[in-house]
Every structure is written in structure tokens, then in C-alpha cells.
N, C-alpha and C positions, 0 to 999 in steps of 0.2 A: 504494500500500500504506500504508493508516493507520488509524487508528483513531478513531471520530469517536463523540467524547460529544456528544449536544447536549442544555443545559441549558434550562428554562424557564424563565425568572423574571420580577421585574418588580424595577425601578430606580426608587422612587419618590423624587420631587424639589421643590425648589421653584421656584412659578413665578415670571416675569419673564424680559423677553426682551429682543434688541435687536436692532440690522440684520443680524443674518444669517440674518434670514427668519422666518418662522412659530415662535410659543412653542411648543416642547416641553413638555409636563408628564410624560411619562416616557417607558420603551421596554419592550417585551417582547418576548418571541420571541429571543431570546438564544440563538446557534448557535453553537458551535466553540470554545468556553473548555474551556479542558484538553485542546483537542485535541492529537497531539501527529503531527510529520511528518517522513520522512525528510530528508538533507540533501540540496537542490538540489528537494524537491519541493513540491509546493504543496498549499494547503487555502483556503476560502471559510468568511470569517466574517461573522456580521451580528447583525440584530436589524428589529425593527418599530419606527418612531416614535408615542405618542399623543400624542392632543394632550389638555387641560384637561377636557373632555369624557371621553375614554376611546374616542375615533373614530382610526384611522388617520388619522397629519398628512404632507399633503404638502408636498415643498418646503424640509423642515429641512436646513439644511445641516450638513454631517458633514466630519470633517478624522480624519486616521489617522493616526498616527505608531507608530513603533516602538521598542523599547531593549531592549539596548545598538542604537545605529543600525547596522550589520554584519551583524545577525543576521541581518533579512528584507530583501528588498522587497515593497512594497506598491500594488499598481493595482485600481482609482483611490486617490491619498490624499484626493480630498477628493469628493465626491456630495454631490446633493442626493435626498431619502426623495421614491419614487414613488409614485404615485397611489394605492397602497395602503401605505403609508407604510416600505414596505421598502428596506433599506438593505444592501449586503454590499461586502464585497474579497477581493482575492485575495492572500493571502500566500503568496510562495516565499522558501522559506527557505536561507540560506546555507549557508558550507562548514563553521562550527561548530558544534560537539555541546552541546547546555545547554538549558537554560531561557533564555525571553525573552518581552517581553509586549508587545501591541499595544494601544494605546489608541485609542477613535473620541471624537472631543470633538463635543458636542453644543452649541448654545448654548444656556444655562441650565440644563446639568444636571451632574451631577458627572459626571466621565472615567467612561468604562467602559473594565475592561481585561479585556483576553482572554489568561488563562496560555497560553504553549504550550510546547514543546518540541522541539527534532532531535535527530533521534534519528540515529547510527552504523547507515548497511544492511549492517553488515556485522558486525551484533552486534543486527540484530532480524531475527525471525523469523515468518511469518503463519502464525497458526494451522492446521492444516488436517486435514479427516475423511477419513479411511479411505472411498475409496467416491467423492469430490467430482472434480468436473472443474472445474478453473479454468485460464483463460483469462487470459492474461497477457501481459508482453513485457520481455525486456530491454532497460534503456535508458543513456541516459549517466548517469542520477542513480544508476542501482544500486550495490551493493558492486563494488570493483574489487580482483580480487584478485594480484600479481603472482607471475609466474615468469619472472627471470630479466629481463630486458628488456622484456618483454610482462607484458599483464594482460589478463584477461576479465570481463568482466560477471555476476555471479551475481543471483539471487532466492532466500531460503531461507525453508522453510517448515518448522515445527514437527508433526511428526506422532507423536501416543499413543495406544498402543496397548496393548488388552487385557493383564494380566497372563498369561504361561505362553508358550508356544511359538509365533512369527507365522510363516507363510511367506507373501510379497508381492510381487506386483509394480508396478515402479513404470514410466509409460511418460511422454519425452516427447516431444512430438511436433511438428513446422514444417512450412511450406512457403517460411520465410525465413531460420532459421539450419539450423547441423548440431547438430541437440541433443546436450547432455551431461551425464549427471546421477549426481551423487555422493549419497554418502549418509552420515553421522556419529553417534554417540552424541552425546546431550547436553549431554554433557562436553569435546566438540571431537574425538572418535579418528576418524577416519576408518574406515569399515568398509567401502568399495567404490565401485567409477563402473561408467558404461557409454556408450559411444556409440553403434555402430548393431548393427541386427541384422543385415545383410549390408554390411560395411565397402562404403563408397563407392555400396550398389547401397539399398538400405534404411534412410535414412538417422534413424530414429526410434531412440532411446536406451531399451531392455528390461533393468532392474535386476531379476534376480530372485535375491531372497533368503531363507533360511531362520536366522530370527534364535531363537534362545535363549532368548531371554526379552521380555518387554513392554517396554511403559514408553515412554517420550519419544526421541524422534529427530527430526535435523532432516536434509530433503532439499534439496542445491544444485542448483537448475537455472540451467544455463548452456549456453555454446557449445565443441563442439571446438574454433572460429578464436578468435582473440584479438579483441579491442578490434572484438567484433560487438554488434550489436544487433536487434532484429524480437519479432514476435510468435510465442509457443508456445503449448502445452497442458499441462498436468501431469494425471496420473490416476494414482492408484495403489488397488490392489484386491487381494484375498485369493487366493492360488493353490495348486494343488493342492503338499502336501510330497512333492515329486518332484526327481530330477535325471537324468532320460531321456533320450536322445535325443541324448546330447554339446551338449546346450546349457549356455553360459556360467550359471553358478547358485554364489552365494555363500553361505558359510555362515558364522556366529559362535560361540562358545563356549556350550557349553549346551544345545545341539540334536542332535534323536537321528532318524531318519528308517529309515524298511523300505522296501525299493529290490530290483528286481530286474538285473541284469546282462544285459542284451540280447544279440541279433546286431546291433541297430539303436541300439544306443550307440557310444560312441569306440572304434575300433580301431584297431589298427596291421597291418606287412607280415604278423606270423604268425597275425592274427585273436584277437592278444589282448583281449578287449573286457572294456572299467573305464568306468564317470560319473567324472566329474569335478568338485569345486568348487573354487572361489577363497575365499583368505579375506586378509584384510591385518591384519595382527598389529605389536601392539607390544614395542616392544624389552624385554626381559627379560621377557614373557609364554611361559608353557610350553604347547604346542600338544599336548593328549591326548586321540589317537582311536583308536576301537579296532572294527575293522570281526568282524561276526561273521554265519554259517550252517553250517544244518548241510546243504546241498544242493553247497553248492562249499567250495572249498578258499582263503579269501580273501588277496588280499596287498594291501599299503599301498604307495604311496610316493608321498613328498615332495617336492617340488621349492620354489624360491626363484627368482622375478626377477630375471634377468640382465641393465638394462638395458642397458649398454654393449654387449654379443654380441645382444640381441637373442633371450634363447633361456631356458630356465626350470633351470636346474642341480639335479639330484638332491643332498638335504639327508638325506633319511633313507628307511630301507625296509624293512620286514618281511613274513614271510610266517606262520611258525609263533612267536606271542608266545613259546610255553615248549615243551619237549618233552614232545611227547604233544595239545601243545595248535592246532588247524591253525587259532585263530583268531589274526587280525593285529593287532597295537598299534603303535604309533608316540608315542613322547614327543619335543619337540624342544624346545630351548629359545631362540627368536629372540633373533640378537645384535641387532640392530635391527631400526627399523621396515620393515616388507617386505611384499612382495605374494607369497602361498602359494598354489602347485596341486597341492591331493591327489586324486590318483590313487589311485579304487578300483576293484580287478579281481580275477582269480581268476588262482591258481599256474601254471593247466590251462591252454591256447589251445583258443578254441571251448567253452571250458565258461560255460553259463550258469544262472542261479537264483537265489533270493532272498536278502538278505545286510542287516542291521542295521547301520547306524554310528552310534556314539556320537562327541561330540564335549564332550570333557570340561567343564564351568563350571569346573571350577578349573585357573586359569592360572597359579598360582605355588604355592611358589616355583621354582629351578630343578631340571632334573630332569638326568640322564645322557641325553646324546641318543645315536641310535638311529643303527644305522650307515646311510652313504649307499649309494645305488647307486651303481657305478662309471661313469655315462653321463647324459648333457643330453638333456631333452627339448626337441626343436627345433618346437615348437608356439605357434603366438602364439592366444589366446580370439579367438570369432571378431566380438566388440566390442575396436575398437581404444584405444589410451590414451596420452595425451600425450606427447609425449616416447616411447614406444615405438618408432612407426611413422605415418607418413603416407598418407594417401588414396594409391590408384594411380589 
């Protein structure tokens, strides 16, 4: 993962030579200045030798050095220009973050230095389109992120998207790690992961979400295991704004979605049947949805991640917002950062029909929250998540 300028130019010089082989009178073809490289990863820089003529010169000898010396290694440091007077090395670069520059000395010409940079993988981002399937792998050079005693390996890519309401999926996919792929605003919040679509039996990671608004995000690909590494896939693509079928489907502030309530959605023992989505919310942000039809009778309710019980505890729940009014609202105001599953259903058991939720863009400031249900929903998403739960 880098980014590679190559510049053309020409180094013109004066002649005179002496034993270290054939007069140089300059170089062109100048590759990899300003490149700039993860830390621990490598890039290939060079150029063309001429000779007095303006012919490829064979045979010049070439010496490499670096500074600060720390920065990189460098193989070979020293060549001699091939038959077609080309000359390159291979720079890997160390465990510092900075600029540093690599000089090839020529005899008889001034240094050529080649800027570069390392750059922190855990503070750059590879661009990526809506639509693109890249092929990748985690490896020991990647970001290492820890928890707790362990760390994993991530990749993270940069993806912008249209202005106004996305709904997306993101997939990643192996046949050498267990994928696991989060997803963040810009700005560092987290807004969601996922790992498989059938825990343990399906091991491909299915992120789908319905975002609020556009703009920049960046996706972490990595592994459930810790301190793994191999080759994936990343693809993410546009999907229908649905949340059918009790499948795992996040949602962020801002977003409003028309949805029907199935027999073939989430139910429980009395055939209550509600969608569901996830959402992860930050501390002191106020969580305002308000589900509405005029076909059913709609209710809300809220739940919070319980990791220690393993089990999703009721935070808030409505059914009739005001009297008179049998549409459902729910304000809450997150004392911390937390992972939320709202549950949307209808009053009735066995009633089903079409129903609107809004999911307010304004998250502050705070609001009176919303009474709980008296009862834990003992449900885990049927993607698992660190620290939740382990493979059986």
C-alpha cells in the first residue's frame, strides 16, 4: 500500500571521470522521489544512466546510502547500470515515522537524492470506490492494533461517498483468515463491525448498513484471531434500504427507511414479529426514532450491550408516543459509548404491515429518556464480536 509518484527528469552534469568505470554525463528516468511508504514496507527507486552522447551507459557504478542511517535499509547499496543503463534499489523502510532521503552517488555527477517518507499504517488510509474489489493481505508490516494483551493486524481504506442517504454493503472475504471488518467516520467514531454470516459455519464478514448521510468513511479490514495474517478480499456495493428478514443491518443518525413487518422477520414465542438494527453511539449523543403507520399499531424498544451477561438489557420502550397518538418515539440519551439494538414491531402479535422509521440527525443535546422495558433481550446478532462470544 503506497503511493508512487514517478518523476521524469534529467540531472545534467559535468563531465570527467575516474576509476569507477565509465563517464557518466547524466541520468534520466528518475522513479520514486517523493514516494512515500508504510513503516517496515518497501518501495524501488532508480533512474537511467547517459553517457556524453545521450546513449544508455553501461557499467557506471552506483553507491546508495541513506539519512538519518535508521531510517531504511537498502539492497543493493552499491550496482553497477545494465546494458540498458538502468539502475534501481530496494528501500524498506524502518520503524520511524518522518521524512528521510536516499542518495545514489554516481561518479562524476552530483548526488541524486530521492525524498521519501513513512508513513504510520495506522493513520493512513487507501483510497477506495464504491463498487472496486481489491485484493489484499494482512501482514506483519500492517497497523497493529491492541486489546488488552493481544493485537491484530488491520488495513484501512478510505471510502466517499455521495452526499444524502447510503445504504451499503460491505463484504470481506478469505480462505486464510476469519474476516472482520469495522467501519468508522472520518473522524475516528466507530459506527459498526461484523464477522461472519453464519458464526463459525460462513465465515465471510457482511457489514450492512444504512448511513444518514454521505461523505468520507474509512473501513478496517482485519481478522477475528489476533496476531493473524493471509490474504482477503474487500468489496463493498450499494444495497437495497431494507432491514428484512432479521438480518444483522446497522443504522446511523439521519436515516429514515419504509419497511414492512413480516411473518419472515424476527420473532419470538408469541409471534411477535419486529426488524431489527444495530447502531453504536457515543457517549452523551441523544438516540431519536420515531417509528410510524397507519396499517399497524407500532412499538419501539431499546436495548444496550451487556457485555459481561452476554445479553442486550432493555434501555427504553414505547408504544403510543402521546394519547390519541399509536405512533412510537423513543429518545435516549447514551451515558456512554455503547452498542444499541432497536427493536421495531407492532403492539398486536401476528400483526403485520408497512411502518416508516425515522432516525433523528440530531443527537444533542440531552433529552429525558424514555422508560425501559422491564426485561433483557437474551439475543446475540447472528455476526459475532470480540470479546462477546467465541466460535463453537
Amino acid at each position: 500500500m503506497k503511493a508512487l509518484v514517478v518523476c521524469l527528469f534529467v540531472f545534467a552534469v559535468a563531465c570527467g571521470g575516474d576509476s569507477t568505470g565509465p563517464k557518466a554525463a547524466s541520468v534520466t528516468g528518475v522513479f520514486g522521489d517523493n514516494d512515500s511508504v508504510l513503516t517496515g514496507g518497501t518501495l524501488r527507486i532508480g533512474f537511467t544512466v547517459l553517457s556524453g552522447d545521450g546513449f544508455p551507459l553501461k557499467g557506471a557504478k552506483i553507491t546508495w546510502t541513506v539519512a538519518p542511517i535508521s531510517a531504511a535499509t537498502i539492497s543493493p547499496t552499491t550496482q553497477t547500470s545494465d546494458s540498458i543503463g538502468n539502475v534501481s534499489t530496494i528501500v524498506l523502510a524502518g520503524s520511524s515515522i518522518g521524512a528521510f532521503t536516499v542518495t545514489a552517488t554516481v561518479g562524476g555527477l552530483a548526488p541524486i537524492d530521492f525524498h521519501l517518507k513513512a508513513l504510520d499504517p495506522c493513520h493512513y488510509a487507501v483510497p477506495y470506490a464504491l463498487g472496486d474489489t481489491v485484493s489484499a493481505a494482512l501482514s506483519q508490516t500492517d497497523c497493529r492494533i491492541f486489546a488488552g494483551s493481544v493485537f491484530y493486524f488491520y488495513d484501512f481504506y478510505q471510502l466517499t461517498l455521495p452526499a444524502g442517504q447510503q445504504s451499503i454493503r460491505i463484504n470481506e472475504l478469505s480462505t486464510r483468515i476469519d474476516p472482520y471488518v469495522e467501519v468508522y467516520r472520518s473522524t475516528g467514531e466507530l459506527l459498526g463491525w461484523d464477522d461472519d454470516i453464519q458464526p463459525g459455519v460462513i465465515q465471510t464478514s457482511q457489514f450492512d448498513v444504512i448511513l444518514g448521510s454521505g461523505g468520507p468513511y474509512v473501513i478496517g479490514a482485519t481478522s477475528y484471531d489476533p496476531d493473524t495474517t493471509g490474504a482477503y478480499t474487500l468489496i463493498a456495493k450499494p444495497r437495497p434500504t431494507t432491514v428484512a428478514g432479521c438480518q444483522d443491518t446497522w443504522m446511523t443518525p439521519g436515516a429514515t427507511i419504509t419497511d414492512t413487518i413480516r411473518a419472515t422477520d424476527c420473532a419470538d414465542s408469541l409471534k411477535n414479529y419486529s426488524d431489527i438494527i444495530f447502531m453504536y453511539m457515543q457517549a452523551s449523543e441523544v438516540i431519536r426514532v420515531a417509528e410510524r403507520s397507519s396499517v399497524v399499531n407500532p412499538l419501539l424498544k431499546l436495548y444496550n450491550a451487556n457485555f459481561a451477561a452476554q445479553r442486550f438489557d432493555s434501555v427504553a420502550a414505547n408504544d403510543d408516543s402521546a394519547s390519541g397518538n399509536p405512533n412510537a418515539y423513543i429518545a435516549y440519551t447514551v451515558p456512554a459509548n455503547g452498542w444499541y439494538l432497536l427493536q421495531i414491531g407492532t403492539a398486536t402479535p401476528a400483526d403485520t404491515g408497512e411502518y416508516t422509521l425515522a432516525f433523528s440527525a440530531n443527537t444533542g443535546p440531552s433529552a429525558p429518556n424514555s422508560r425501559g422495558a422491564a426485561r433483557v433481550l437474551r439475543v446475540l446478532p447472528s455476526g459475532t464480536f470480540r470479546g462477546w462470544k467465541t466460535h463453537s
